[in-house]
N, C-alpha and C positions, 0 to 999 in steps of 0.2 A: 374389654374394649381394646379395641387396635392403638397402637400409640401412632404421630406422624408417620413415622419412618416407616412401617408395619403396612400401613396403607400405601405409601408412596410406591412401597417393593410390590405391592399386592395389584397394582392395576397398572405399573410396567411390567408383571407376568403377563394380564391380560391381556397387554396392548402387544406384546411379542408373541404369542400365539394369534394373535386374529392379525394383523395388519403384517407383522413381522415375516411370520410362517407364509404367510398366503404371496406376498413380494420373493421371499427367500425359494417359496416352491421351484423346481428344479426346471420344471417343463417353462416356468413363467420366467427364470434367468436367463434359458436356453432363447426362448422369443425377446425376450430385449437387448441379448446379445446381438442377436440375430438382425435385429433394426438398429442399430448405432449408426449405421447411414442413411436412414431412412428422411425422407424430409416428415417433422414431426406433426407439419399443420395438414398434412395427408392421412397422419397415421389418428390424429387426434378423430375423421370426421369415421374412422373405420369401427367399426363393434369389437370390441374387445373379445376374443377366444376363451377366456376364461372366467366364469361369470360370478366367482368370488372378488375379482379383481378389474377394475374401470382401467379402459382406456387411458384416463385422467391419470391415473397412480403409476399404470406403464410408461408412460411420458415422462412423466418426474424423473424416473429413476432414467431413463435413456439419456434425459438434458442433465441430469447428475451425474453421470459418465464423461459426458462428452464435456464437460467441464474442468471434474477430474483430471480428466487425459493430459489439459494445461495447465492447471491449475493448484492442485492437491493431488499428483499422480501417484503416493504410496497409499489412498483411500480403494486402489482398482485391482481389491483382492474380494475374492468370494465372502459371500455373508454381508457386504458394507450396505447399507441405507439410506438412499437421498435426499435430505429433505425440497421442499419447494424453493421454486426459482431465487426469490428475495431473499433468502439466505445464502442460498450457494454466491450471489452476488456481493452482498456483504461479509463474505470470510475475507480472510486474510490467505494469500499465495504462499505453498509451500514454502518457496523460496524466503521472502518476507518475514515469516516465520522463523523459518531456521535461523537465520541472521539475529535476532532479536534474541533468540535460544543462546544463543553463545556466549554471552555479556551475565545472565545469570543463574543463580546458585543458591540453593542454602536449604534452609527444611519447610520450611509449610509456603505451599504458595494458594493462593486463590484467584481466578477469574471471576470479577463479580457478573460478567456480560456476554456468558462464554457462545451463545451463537452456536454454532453449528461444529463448535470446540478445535479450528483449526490452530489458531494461534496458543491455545490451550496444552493442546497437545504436546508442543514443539515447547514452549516457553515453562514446560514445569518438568523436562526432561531431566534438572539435578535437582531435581525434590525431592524428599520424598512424603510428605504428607500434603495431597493435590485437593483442593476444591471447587467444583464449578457451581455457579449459583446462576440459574436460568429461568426466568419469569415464565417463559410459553414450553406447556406442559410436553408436549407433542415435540417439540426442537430437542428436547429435553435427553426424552425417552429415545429418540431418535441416537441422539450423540451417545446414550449409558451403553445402546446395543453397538454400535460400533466399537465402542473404547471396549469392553469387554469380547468382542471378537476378535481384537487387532490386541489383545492381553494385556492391554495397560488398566490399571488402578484407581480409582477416586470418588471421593466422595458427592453425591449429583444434591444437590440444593433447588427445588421448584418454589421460586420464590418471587417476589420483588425486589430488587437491591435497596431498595429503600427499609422494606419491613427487615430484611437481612438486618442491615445497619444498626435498627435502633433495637434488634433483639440479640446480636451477639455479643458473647465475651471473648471470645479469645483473641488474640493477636499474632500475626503474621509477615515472615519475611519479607513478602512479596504481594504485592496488588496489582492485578492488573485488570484494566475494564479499555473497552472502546463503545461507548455511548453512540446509541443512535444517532443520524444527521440526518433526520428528517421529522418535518413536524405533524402536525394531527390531518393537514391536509395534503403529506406525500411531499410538502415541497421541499427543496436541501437548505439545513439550515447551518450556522459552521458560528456563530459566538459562545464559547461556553456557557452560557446563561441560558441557550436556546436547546442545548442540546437534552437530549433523555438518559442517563439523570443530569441532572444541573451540575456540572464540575463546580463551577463556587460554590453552591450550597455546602458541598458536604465534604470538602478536600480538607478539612480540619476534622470531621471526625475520620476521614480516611487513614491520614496522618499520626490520629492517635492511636490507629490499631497496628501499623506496618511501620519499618523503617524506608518503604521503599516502596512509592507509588508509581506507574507504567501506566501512562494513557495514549491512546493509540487518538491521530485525529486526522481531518480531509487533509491532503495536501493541499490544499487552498488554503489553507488558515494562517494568518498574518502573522511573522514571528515575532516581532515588537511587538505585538499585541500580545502572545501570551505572554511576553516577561515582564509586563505591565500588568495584565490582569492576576500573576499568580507568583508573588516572591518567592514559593518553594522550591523551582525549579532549578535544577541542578545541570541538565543534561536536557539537549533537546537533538535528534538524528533527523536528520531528513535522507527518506530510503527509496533510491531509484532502483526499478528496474529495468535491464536493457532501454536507459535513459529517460524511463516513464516515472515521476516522482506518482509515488503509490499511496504512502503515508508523511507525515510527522508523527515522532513521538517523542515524549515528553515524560522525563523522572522527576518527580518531585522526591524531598526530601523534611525531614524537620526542619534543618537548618537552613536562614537566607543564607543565597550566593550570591557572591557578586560576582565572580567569574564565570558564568555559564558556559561548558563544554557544548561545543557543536559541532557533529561529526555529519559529511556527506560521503553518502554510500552510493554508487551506481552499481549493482547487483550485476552478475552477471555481463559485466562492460572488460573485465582484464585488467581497469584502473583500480588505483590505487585509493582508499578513502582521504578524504580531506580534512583536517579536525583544525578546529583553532576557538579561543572565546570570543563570547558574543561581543566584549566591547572593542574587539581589534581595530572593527573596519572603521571607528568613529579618527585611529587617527592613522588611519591609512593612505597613501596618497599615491594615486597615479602620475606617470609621466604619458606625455602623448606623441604621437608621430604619425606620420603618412603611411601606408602599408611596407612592411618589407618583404622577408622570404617567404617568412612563414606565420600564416593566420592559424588565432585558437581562438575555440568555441566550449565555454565550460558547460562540461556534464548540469545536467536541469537540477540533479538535486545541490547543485552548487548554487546556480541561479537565483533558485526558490530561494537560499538566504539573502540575499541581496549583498553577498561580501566584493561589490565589484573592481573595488580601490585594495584590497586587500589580496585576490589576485594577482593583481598587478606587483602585486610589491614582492610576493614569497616567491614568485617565479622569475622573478627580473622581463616583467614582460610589459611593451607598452600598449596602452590604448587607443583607438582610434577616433574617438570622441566619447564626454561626456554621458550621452546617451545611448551610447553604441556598442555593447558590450562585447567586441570583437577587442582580440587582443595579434600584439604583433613580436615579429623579434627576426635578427638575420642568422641565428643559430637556434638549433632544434631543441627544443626543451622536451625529452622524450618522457619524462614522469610527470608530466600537466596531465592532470584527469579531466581530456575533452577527446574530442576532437582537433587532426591538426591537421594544417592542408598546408602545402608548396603552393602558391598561387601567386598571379602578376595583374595589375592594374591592366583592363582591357578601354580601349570607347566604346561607345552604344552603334556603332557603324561596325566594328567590328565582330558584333552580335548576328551569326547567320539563320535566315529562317530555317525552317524546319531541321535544324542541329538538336539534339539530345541530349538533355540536360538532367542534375538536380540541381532545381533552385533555391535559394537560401536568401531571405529577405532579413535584415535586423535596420534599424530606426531608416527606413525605407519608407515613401508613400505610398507602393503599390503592395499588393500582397503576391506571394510564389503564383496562385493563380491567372491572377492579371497581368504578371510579368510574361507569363508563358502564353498569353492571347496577345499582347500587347506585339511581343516578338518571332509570334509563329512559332514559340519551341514544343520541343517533346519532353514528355517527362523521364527521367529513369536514366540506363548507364552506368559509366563508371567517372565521367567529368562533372565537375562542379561550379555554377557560376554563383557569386554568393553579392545580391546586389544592396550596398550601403552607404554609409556618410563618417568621414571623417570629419577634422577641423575645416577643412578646406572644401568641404562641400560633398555630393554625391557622386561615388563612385562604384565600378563595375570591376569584380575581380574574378576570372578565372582561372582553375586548377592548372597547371604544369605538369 
């Protein structure tokens, strides 16, 4: 009789001969090479040329490409296999990845969640005893042929993370998972309790198998709330890309902390990261003024923590109201990880129609939309009008 393993290797042979072979055929890379700019809902309604192989499956791999290209662009080597949309969607960016690759190290790592093993890949690069543990057989088989074409190592787990859990012994440097964010009817859901698997549940026996737990979650997710919901937590990063916050993540540890590190990243931006602990901003304190030389606009993965008083204070910078999270100063603070603008208090008459702008709205009534029907403007350019409120009311500043 076959033992698991015996069977698992036994029908990812069969599945790389029939589905593998037939994608990999040479005539059928050359035709989906050939449509990378094809529009796909034209190509979808076309008969496929080769009658081993659907239309349906061509497409796949074409919108695996074109995703690729942005996305995971050292996957766009010969031999690589795409899985379906909803996954290429929920990987993790090259980029993202690598950042996250940097920070660790040691011998045995596991993905209990590994998807379509982007973050996988990149996050067990000083490993060297790697495991991925993947519930959907097909995602599975799909990642073992890639990682053994692109010559990396590990060992592939078709499983549950749940049955995983309660059937393993061993223990490991390193954990890491990113849990579903969506529930049985597709909708996004973002409390730990909601998510697949339940982080409460099982962050205690997580804990007792690794020194070092890695949970990847929405950038939506309330960051009081996870240091409320989970004492283990050691380290939480909030990771922008070209100013798009992408993820939070989250290391937990055995040990409570009470000084939680929080580092923000803008990927990709030239700034510099930002780190400080979590209970800084509580005695943090802004000073406030009317605009001066120069307005600053913190990078979003700064935002997202809400350190707004604590800005103000590391950079010697003041604020413009309460709720306004525009920062001021008449000397240039050239290592603030934002945006910085030269700009001077304008009036609303001095606003000419059909001028070309970008607009920038903060604790504003209108939105950059209605500002720009409101005023006749255009969008785009290189000047900036950014319209707000200080202590003294609502005002208008344009670039210099």
């Amino acid at each position: 009789m076959l033992s698991g393993i015996e069977v698992f290797i036994l029908l990812f042979t069969i599945w790389n001969k029939s589905v593998g072979n037939k994608l990999l055929n040479k005539d059928v890379q050359n035709y989906i090479n050939a449509n990378l700019k094809t529009d796909l809902h034209s190509l979808l309604l076309k008969k496929s040329p080769f009658p081993e192989v659907s239309m349906q499956e061509i497409v796949q791999q074409i919108k695996g490409k074109q995703v690729a290209e942005k996305k995971f662009p050292f996957l766009l080597k010969d031999g690589i296999i795409f899985p379906p949309q909803l996954s290429l969607e929920q990987s993790s960016s090259e980029k993202t990845a690598l950042y996250k690759s940097e920070i660790l190290k040691g011998k045995k790592f596991i993905d209990l969640t590994s998807g379509f093993g982007i973050d996988a890949y990149y996050l067990s690069q000083n490993f060297g005893d790697i495991t991925l543990v993947e519930q959907n057989t097909e995602l599975l088989e799909i990642v073992e042929h890639n990682w053994n074409t692109l010559g990396k190592q590990a060992r592939f787990i078709n499983q549950k993370l749940e049955d995983f859990l309660n059937e393993n012994q061993e223990n490991f440097n390193t954990i890491y998972l990113d849990p579903a964010r969506r529930d049985q009817n597709k909708n996004k859901v973002f409390l730990l309790e909601d998510l697949s698997p339940n982080i409460l549940d099982i962050q205690e026996k997580l804990l007792s198998i690794s020194d070092q737990v890695i949970i990847k979650l929405s950038p939506l997710i309330d960051l009081k709330y996870l240091v409320s919901a989970l004492p283990n937590i050691f380290r939480i990063d909030s990771i922008a890309l070209k100013n798009d916050v992408k993820e939070v993540v989250i290391f937990l540890s055995k040990e409570n902390n009470k000084d939680i590190i929080c580092n923000c990243v803008n990927l990709e931006s030239g700034e510099s990261a930002f780190r400080f602990t979590f209970g800084e901003e509580e005695n943090a304190q802004s000073e406030y003024s009317e605009p001066e030389k120069f307005i600053y606009i913190p990078n979003n993965s700064i935002l997202k923590t809400g350190i707004f008083n604590l800005i103000s204070e590391k950079f010697g910078l003041k604020k413009l109201h309460p709720n306004t999270h525009l920062y001021t100063s008449d000397e240039k603070k050239e290592e603030f990880p934002g945006r910085i603008f030269e700009m001077e208090v304008i009036d609303s008459k001095n606003v000419k129609k059909k001028s070309q702008f970008n607009i920038i709205s903060k604790n504003y009534p209108l939105k950059p939309e209605e500002i720009k029907k409101k005023y006749g403007l255009k969008d785009g350019g290189s000047d900036y009008l950014i319209f707000t409120q200080s202590k003294k009311g609502k005002i208008i500043l344009k670039s210099v």
